[in-house]
C-alpha positions as CSV (number, residue, x, y, z in Angstrom):
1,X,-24.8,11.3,-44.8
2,X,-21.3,9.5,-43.7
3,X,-19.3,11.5,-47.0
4,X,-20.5,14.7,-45.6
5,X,-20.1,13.9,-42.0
6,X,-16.5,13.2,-43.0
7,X,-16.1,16.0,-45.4
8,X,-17.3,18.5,-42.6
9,X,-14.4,16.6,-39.9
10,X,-11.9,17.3,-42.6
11,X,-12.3,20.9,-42.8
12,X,-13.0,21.5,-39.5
13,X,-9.6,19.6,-39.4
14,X,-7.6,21.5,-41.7
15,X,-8.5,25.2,-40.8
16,X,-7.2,23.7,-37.1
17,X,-4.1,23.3,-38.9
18,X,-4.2,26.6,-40.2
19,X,-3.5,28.3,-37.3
20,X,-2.3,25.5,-35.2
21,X,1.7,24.9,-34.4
22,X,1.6,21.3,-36.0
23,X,4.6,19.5,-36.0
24,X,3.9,16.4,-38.9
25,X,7.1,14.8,-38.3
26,X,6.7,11.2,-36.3
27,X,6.6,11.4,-32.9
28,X,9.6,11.2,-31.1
29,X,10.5,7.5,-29.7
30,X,8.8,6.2,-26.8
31,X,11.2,5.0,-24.4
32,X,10.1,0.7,-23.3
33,X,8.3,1.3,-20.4
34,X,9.9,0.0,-17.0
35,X,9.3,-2.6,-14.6
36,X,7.6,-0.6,-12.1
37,X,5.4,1.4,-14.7
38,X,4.4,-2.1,-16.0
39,X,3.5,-3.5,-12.5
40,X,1.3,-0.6,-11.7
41,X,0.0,0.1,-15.2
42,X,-1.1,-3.9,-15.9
43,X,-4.6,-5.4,-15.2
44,X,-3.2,-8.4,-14.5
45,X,-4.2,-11.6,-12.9
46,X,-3.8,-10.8,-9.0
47,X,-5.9,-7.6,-9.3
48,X,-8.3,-8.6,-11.9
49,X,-9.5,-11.5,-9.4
50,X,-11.2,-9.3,-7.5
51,X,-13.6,-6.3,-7.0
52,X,-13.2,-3.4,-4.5
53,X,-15.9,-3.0,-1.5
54,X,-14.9,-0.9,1.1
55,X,-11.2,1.1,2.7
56,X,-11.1,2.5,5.9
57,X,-7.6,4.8,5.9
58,X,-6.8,5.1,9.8
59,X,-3.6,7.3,10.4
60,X,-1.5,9.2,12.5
61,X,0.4,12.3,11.0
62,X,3.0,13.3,12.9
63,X,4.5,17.1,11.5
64,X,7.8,17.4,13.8
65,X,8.7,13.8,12.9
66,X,7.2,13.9,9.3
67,X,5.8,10.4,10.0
68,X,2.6,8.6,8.8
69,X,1.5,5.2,10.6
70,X,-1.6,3.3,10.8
71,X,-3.6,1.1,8.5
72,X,-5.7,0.6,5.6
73,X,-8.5,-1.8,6.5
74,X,-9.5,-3.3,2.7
75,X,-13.1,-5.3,1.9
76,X,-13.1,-7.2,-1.1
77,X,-15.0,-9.7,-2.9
78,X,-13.1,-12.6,-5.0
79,X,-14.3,-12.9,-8.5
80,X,-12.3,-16.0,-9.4
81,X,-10.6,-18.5,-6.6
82,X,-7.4,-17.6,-6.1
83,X,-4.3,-17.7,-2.7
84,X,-2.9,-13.8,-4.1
85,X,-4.0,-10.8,-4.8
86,X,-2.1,-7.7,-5.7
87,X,-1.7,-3.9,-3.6
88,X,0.3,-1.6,-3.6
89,X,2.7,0.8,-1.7
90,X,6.0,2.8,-2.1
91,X,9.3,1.1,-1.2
92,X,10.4,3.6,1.1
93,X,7.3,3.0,3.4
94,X,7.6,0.2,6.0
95,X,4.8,-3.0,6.0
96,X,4.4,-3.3,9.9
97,X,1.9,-6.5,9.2
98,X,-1.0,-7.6,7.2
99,X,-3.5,-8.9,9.4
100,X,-6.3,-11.2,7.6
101,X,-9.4,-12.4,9.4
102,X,-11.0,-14.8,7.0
103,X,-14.7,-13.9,7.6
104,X,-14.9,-10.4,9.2
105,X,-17.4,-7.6,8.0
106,X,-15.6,-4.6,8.3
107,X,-18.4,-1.6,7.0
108,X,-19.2,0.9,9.2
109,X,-22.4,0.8,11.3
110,X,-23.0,4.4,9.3
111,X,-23.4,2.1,5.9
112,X,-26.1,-0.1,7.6
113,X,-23.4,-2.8,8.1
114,X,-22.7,-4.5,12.1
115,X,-19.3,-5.8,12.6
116,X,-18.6,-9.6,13.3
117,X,-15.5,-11.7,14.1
118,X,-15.7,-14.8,13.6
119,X,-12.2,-16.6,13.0
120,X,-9.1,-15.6,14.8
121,X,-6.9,-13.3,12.9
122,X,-3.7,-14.5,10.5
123,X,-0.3,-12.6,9.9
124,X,-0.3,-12.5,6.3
125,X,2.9,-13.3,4.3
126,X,3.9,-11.1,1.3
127,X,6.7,-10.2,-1.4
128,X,7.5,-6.7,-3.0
129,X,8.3,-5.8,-5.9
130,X,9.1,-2.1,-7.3
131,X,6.0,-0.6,-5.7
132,X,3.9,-3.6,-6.0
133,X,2.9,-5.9,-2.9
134,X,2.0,-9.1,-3.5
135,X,0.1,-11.1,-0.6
136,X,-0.5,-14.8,0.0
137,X,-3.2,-16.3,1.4
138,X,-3.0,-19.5,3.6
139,X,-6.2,-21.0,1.9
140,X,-8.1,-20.5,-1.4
141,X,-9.9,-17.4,-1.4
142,X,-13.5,-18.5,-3.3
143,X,-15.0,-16.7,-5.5
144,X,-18.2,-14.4,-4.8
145,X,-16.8,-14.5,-1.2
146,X,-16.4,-11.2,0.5
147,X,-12.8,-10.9,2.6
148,X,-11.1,-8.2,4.8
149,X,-7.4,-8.0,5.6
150,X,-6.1,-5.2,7.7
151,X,-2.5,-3.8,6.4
152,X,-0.2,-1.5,8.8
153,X,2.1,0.5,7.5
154,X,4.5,3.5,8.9
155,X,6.7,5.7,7.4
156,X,8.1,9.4,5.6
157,X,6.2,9.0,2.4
158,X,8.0,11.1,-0.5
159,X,7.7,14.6,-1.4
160,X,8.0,14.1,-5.4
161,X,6.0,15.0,-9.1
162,X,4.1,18.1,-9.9
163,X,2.4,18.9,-6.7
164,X,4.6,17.2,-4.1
165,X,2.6,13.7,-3.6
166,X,2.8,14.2,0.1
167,X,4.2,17.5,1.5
168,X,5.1,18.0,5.1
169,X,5.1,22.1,4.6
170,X,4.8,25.3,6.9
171,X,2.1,28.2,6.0
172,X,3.2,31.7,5.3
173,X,2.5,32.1,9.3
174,X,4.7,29.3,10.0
175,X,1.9,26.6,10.8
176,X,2.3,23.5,9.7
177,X,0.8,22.6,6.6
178,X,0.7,19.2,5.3
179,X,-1.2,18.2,2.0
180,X,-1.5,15.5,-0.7
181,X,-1.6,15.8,-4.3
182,X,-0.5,12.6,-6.2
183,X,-2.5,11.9,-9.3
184,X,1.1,11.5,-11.4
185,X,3.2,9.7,-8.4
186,X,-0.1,7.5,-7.8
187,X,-2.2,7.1,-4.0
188,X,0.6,4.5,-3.1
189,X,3.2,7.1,-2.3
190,X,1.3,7.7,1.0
191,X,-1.1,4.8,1.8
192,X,-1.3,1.2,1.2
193,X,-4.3,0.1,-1.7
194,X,-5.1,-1.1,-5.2
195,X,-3.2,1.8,-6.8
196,X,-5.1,1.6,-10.6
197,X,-8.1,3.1,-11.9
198,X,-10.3,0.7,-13.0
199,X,-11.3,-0.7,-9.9
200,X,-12.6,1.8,-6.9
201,X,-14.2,1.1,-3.5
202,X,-18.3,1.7,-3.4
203,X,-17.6,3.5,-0.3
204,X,-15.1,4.5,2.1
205,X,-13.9,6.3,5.7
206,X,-11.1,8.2,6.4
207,X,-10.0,9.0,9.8
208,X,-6.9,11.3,10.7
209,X,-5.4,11.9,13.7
210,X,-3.2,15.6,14.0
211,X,-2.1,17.6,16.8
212,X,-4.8,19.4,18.5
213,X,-5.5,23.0,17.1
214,X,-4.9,21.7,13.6
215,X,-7.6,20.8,10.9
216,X,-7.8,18.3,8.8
217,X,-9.9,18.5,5.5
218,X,-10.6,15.0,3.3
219,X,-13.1,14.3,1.3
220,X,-16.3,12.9,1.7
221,X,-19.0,14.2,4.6
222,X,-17.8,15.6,8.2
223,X,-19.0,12.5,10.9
224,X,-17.2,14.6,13.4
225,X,-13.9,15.1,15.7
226,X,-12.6,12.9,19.1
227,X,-10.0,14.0,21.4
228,X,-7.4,11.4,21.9
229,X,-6.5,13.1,24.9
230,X,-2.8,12.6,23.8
231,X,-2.7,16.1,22.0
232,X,-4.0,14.7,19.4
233,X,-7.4,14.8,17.6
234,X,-9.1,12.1,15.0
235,X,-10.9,13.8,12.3
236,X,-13.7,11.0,10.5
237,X,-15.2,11.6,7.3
238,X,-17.5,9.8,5.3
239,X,-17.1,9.0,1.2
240,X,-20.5,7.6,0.2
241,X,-20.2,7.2,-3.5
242,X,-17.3,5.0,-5.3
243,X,-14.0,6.9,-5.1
244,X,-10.7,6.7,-7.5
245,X,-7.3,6.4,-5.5
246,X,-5.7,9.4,-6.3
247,X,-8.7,11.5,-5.2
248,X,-8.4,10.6,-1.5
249,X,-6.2,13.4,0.3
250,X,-5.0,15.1,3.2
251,X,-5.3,18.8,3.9
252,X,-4.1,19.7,7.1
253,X,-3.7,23.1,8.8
254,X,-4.9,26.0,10.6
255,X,-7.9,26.3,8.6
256,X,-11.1,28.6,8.8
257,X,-14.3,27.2,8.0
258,X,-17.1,28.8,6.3
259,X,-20.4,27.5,4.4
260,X,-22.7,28.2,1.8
261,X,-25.6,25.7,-0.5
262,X,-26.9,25.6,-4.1
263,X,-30.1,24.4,-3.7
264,X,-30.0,21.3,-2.1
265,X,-25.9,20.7,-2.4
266,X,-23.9,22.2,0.7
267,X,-21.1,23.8,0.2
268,X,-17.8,24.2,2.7
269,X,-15.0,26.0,2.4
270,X,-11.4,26.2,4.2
271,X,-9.0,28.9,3.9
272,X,-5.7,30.2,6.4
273,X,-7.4,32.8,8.8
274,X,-5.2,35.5,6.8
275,X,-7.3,34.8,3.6
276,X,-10.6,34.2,5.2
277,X,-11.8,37.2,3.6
278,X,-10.3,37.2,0.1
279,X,-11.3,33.5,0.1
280,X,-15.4,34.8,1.0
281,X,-14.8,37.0,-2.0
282,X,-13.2,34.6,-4.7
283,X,-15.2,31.3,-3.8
284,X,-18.4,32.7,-4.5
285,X,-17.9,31.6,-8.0
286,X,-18.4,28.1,-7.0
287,X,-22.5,28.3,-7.0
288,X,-22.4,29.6,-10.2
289,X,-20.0,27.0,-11.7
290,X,-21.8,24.2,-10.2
291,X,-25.0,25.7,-11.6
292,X,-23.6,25.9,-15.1
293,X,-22.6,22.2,-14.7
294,X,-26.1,21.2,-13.5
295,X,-27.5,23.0,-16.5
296,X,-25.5,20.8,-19.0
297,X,-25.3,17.4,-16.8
298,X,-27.6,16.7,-14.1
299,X,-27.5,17.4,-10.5
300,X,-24.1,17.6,-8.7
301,X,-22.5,13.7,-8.6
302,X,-21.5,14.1,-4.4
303,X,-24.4,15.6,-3.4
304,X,-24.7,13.7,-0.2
305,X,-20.9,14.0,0.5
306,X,-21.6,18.0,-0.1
307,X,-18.7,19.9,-2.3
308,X,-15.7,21.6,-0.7
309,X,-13.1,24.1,-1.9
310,X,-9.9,24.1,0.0
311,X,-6.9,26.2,0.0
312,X,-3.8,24.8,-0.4
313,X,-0.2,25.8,-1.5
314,X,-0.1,24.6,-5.1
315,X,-2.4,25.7,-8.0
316,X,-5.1,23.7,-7.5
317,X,-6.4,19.4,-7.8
318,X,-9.3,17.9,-8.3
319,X,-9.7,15.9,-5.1
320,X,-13.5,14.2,-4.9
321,X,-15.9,16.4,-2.8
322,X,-12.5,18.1,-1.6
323,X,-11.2,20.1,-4.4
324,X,-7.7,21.9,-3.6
325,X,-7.1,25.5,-4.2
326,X,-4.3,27.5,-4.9
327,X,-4.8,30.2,-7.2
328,X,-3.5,33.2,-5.1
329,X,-7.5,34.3,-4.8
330,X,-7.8,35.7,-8.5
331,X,-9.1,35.2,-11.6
332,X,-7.1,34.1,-14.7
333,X,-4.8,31.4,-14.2
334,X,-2.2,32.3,-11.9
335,X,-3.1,35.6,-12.8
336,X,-2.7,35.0,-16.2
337,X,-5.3,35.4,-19.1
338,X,-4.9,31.6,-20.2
339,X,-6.2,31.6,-23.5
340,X,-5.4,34.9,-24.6
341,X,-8.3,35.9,-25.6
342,X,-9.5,38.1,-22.7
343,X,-11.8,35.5,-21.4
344,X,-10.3,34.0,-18.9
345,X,-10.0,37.1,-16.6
346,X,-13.4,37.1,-15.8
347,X,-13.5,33.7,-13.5
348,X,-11.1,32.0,-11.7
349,X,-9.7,29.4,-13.9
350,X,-9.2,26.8,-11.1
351,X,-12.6,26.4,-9.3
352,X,-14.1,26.3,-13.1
353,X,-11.6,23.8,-14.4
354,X,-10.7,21.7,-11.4
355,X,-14.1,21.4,-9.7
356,X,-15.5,20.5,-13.8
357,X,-13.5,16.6,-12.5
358,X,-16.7,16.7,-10.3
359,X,-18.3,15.4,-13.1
360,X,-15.4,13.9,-15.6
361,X,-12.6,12.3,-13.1
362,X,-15.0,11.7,-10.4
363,X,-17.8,10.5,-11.6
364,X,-16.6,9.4,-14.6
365,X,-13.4,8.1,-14.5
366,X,-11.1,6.2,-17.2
367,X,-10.1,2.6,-16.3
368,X,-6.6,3.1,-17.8
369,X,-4.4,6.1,-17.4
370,X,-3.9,6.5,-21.3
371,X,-7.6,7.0,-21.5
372,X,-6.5,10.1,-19.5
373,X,-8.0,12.7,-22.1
374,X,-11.3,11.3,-20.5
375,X,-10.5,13.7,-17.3
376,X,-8.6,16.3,-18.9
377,X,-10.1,17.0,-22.4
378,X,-14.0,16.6,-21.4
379,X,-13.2,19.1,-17.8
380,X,-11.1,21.4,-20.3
381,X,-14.5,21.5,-22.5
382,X,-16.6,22.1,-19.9
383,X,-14.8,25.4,-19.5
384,X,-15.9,25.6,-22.5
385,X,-19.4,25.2,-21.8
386,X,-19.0,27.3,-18.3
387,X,-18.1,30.6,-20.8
388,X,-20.9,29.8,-22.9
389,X,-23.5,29.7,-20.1
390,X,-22.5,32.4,-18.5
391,X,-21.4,34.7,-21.6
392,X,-22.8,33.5,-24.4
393,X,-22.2,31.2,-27.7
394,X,-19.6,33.9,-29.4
395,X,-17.8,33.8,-26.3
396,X,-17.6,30.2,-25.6
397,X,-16.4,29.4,-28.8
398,X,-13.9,32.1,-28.7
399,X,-12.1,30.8,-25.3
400,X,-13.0,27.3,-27.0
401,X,-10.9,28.5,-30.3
402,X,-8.3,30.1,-28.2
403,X,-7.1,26.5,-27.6
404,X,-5.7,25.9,-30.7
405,X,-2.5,27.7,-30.2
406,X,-1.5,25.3,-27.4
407,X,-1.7,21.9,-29.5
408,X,1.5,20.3,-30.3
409,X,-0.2,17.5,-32.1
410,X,3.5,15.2,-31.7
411,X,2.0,12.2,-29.9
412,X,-1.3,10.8,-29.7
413,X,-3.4,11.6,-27.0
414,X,-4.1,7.4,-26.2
415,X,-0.5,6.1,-25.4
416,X,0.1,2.5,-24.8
417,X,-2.3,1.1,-22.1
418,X,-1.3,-1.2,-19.4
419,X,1.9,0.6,-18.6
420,X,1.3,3.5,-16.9
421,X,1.5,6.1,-19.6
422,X,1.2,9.5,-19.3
423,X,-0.5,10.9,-22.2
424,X,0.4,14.3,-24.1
425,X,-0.8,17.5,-22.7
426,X,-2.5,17.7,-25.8
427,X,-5.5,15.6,-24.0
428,X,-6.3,19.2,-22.6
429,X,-6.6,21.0,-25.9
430,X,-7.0,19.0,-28.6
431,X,-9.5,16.8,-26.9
432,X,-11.9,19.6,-25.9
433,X,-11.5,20.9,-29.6
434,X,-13.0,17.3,-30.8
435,X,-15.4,17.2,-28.5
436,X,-16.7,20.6,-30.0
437,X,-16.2,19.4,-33.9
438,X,-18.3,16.5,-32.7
439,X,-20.7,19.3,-31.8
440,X,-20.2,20.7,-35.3
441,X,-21.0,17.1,-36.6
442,X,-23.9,16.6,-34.7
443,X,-25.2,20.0,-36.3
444,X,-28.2,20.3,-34.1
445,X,-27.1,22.4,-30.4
446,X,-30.4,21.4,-29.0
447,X,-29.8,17.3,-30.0
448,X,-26.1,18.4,-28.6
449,X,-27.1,19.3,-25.2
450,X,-29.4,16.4,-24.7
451,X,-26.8,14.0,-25.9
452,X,-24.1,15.4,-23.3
453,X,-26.4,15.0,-20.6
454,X,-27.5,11.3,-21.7
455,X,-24.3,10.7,-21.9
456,X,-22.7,11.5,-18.4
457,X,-26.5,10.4,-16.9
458,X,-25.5,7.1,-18.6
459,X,-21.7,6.7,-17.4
460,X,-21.6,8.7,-14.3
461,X,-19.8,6.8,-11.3
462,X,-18.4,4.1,-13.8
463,X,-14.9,3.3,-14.9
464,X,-14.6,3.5,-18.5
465,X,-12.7,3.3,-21.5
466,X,-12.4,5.1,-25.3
467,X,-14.3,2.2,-26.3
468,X,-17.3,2.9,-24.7
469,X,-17.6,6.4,-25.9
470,X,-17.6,5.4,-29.2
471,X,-19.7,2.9,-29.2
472,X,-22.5,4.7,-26.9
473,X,-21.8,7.8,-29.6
474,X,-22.0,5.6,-32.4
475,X,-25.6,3.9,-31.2
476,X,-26.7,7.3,-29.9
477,X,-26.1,9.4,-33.4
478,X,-26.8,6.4,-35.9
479,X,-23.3,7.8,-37.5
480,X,-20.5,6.0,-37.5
481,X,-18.1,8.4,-35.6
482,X,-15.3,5.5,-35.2
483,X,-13.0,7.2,-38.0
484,X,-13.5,10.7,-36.3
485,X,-12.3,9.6,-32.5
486,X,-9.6,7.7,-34.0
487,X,-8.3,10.1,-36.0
488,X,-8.4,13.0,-33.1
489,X,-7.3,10.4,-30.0
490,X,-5.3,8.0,-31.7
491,X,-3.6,9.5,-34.8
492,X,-1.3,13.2,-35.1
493,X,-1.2,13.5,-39.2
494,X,-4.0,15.9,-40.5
495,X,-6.0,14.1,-43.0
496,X,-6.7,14.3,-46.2
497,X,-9.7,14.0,-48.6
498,X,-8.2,11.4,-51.0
């Protein structure tokens, strides 16, 4: 069984090859990765002593001054005693103070929680280092004890990376328009917190103040709007299911509001008042993606959070419950046919792609950032799967084939770990192609689609790593797949049958 499992992975390998730009030369040298990358890539001792609870994000965006201030109020719970632990935040922005009250229950009345004070509050000493902020406590911190410091910060946080981490912008109207987008630059850039992946808050609020006649749009459920009665109005919302870093954002504008349901999941959607209309038109493909993704993996993850689809000035991000919009109200991607296979005109690339990290991002997240591919190459397969629902097996496999001509196949798709390593684009394409030649090895569609679903049923709001997809595929299949996923995530040489 094993020598033909293998013999089928090396043919399906080699007629990849075939018509596949493969470059077989060694992968270029990977520069030693920095100080900084190390610091916020490492697991290491002052983060690993303790677990995530709870955030409350409380700010104050000003647009003229392009100025954030306010505070993160973190919950945690010490797994091993311990006088440090480790956060996080961008140089540029100023520490005001870290305030620490030693046995304070900070969740909100909304979680079920009251709020007690019962020591008087400490000014919290602290060093920094390349991103990293280390802070001391005056006593040992005990283990299984649950703590709460609160940590001001102010500041012009950076406008950098792909989609401009935080962007103080104007509308086409000239509106201010302010946004996040920071899953490369890290959460950090904006807001003080445990900027990693492998640990994430159960729950969390997030509470905005603007200038009155603005919106602001974050993730999680709508608990409502106060008037400060200082031209400026708080918007609170509600994240009620655990919650990576990078997902939290900011979308603030002059937005109009509209809403819809699938079944049971509500639905809410924010566009400019120019694009109200085109926006009515092009977001009605949301029910069906998030019924094709239903189909395949259970009910949708944020269901009591609701889903939203936002327009924003950039393509397009995967932001929990909040997912970001920007492309110009077509199908395609940026009115492109993507794969080239005239597929991809018929939906809009970025509700089916970005809203997919519903389910693999979200809900399933990796614990390191070189275990990227477990984002980007299961959502880039769940295109996949969208075609295939909605048009068929010949066409799914098609805009699933298509893929091929954008592997490079120069680096493997697990870099380093521990160092903050960005993996190869490859993790789009070459890791939805394995994750249909593992179809192909399984052999049986109907044993296919029950182990996808058991599989995200199994994982979903976990951290996880490689390791635990092959292990839970290995027990699952009684095959030892090991060879295959290292070969695919791990290795760029096609192999042979020697």
């Amino acid at each position: 069984m094993l020598q033909q499992v293998i013999y089928r992975f090396v043919v399906l390998l080699v007629s990849l090859a075939a018509v596949t730009i493969f470059s077989l030369a060694q992968a270029p040298p990977q520069q030693p990765p920095t100080h900084a990358n190390i610091l916020r890539g490492e697991y290491g001792r002052y983060r690993a002593n303790n677990d995530l609870l709870f955030y409350h994000l409380d700010i104050r965006v000003d647009p003229l001054k392009k100025f954030v201030s306010g505070k993160n109020t973190i919950r945690f719970k010490m797994l091993k005693d311990d006088t440090r632990i480790q956060l996080d935040l961008y140089d540029n922005l100023k520490i005001d103070e870290i305030v620490f009250e030693p046995a304070r229950n900070v969740l909100s009345p909304r979680l079920g929680d009251s709020t007690t004070k019962l020591a008087d509050p400490t000014l919290l000493k602290y060093s920094r280092d390349s991103g990293a902020v280390f802070v001391d406590f005056p006593q040992t911190l005990k283990a299984g004890q649950t703590y709460t410091l609160d940590f001001y910060y102010s500041g012009t946080p950076q406008t950098i990376g792909r989609f401009g981490g935080f962007t103080f912008s104007k509308d086409p109207a000239g509106r201010d328009w302010i946004f996040t987008a920071c899953e490369g630059e890290g959460a950090s850039i904006w807001w003080p917190n445990k900027d990693q992946w492998k640990d994430e808050v159960q729950s969390m609020e997030i509470s905005v103040a603007i200038p009155n006649g603005l919106t602001d749009v974050s993730n999680g459920k709508f608990i409502g709007k106060t008037d400060l009665g200082d031209g400026y109005t708080r918007w609170d919302w509600l994240v009620q299911y655990p919650i990576n870093n990078y997902d939290v954002s900011l979308n603030i504008g002059k937005y109009e509001h509209f809403s819809d349901h699938v079944g049971d999941v509500p639905m809410d959607f924010y566009a400019l008042p120019e694009d109200l209309e085109r926006a009515r038109k092009q977001f009605a493909q949301a029910k069906g993606m998030i019924e094709a993704y239903q189909h395949y993996f259970g009910e949708y993850p944020f269901k009591k959070d609701g889903y939203k689809l936002i327009q924003a000035p950039y393509s397009g991000m995967e932001h929990q419950s909040a997912v970001t919009y920007g492309n110009h109200f077509a199908n395609g991607y940026l009115e492109r046919d993507w794969t080239g296979v005239g597929i991809s005109p018929r939906f809009d690339f970025i509700i089916i792609h970005e809203s997919g990290h519903e389910w693999f991002g979200n809900s399933i997240t990796a614990a390191d950032r070189s275990d990227m591919w477990i984002h980007e190459g299961w959502t880039t397969y769940l295109e996949c799967l969208y075609v295939e629902y909605m048009y068929g097996k010949e066409d799914g496999l098609r805009y699933t084939n298509a893929y091929k001509s954008k592997v490079r196949n120069q680096q493997p798709i697990i870099p380093q770990r521990g160092i903050n390593a960005t993996p190869p684009q490859d993790m789009y394409f070459k890791g939805a192609l394995f994750l249909n030649t593992l179809r192909s090895v399984v052999n049986d569609d109907a044993r296919w689609w029950a182990l996808l679903k058991e599989f995200y049923q199994h994982f979903k709001y976990q951290t996880i790593m490689t390791e635990d997809i092959v292990v839970w595929f290995n027990q699952k299949t009684k095959m030892n797949l090991t060879p295959i996923f290292d070969q695919y995530l791990r290795h760029t040489a096609i192999p042979n049958s020697s």
